[in-house]
Structure formats: structure tokens, C-alpha cells
C-alpha positions as CSV (number, residue, x, y, z in Angstrom):
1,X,5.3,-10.9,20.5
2,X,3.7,-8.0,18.6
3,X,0.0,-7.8,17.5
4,X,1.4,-6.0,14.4
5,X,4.4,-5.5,13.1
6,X,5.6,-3.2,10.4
7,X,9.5,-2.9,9.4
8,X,11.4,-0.2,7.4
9,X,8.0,1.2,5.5
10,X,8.4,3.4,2.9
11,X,7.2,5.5,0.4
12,X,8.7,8.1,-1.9
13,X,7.1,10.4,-4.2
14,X,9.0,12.2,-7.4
15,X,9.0,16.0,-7.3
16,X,10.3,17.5,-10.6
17,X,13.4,15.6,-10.2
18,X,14.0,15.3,-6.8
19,X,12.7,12.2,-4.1
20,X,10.1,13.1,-1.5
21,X,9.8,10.9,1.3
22,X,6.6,10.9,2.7
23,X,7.7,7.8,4.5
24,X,11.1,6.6,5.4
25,X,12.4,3.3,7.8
26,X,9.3,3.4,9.5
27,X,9.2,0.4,12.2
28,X,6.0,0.0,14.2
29,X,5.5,-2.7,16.9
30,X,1.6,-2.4,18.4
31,X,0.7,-5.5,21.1
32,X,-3.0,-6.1,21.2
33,X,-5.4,-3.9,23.0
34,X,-2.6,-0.9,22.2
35,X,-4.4,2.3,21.0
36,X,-2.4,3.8,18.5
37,X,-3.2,6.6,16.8
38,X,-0.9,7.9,13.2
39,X,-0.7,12.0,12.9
40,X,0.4,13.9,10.6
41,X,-0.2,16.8,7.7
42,X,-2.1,16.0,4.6
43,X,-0.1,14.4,2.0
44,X,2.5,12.9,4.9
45,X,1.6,9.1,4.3
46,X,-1.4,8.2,6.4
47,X,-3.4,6.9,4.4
48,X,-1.2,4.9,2.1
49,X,0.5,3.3,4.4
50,X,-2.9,2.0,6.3
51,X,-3.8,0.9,3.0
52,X,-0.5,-1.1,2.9
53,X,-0.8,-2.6,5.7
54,X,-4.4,-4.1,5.4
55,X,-3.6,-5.7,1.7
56,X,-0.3,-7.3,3.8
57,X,2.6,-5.5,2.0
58,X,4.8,-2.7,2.2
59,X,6.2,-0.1,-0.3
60,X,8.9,-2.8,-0.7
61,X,6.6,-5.6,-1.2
62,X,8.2,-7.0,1.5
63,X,5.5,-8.4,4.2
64,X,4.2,-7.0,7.1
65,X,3.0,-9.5,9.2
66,X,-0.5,-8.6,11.4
């Protein structure tokens, strides 16, 4: 069984009047002891969804169980 488990994260930001997706379906399994590390450009998601995931919800509100 997972450490930490996040399922279909995501998180969308409004352009003019078009959808970004910063994130999109993201699904994460990390067993304990795992280094994992999360890479990406500025503006791509990192933070937010680290944020997310420490107050116990995602995007959806839906949980993420740690």
C-alpha cells in the first residue's frame, strides 16, 4: 500500500478565454522511504499542488490520502 497517494490532480488556469492546464489527471503513488522529486518550469504547478496535498485536498476537493 502506498505511503501517499494522489489521484486525477488538477488545476486549470483561465487565459483570456481559453483553459490552461498547468495540471491535468495527475496520479502519483510514492511508498515510504521513496525519494521523489517534482520538475518542471515556473508557473507548471509545483508548488500548488504541494500545497494541496499537505492541507489533504485536491483541485477537486476530492481527498488525497497521505
Amino acid at each position: 500500500m502506498p505511503y501517499i497517494t494522489i489521484k486525477n490532480l488538477k488545476k486549470s488556469y483561465m487565459v483570456g478565454e481559453k483553459v490552461f492546464w498547468a495540471l491535468k489527471n495527475i496520479n502519483i503513488n510514492i511508498e515510504k522511504g521513496e525519494l521523489t522529486v517534482i520538475l518542471g518550469p515556473s508557473g507548471a504547478g509545483k508548488k500548488w499542488s504541494q500545497r494541496d496535498g499537505e492541507r489533504g485536498v485536491g483541485a477537486s476537493r476530492q481527498p488525497v490520502s497521505c
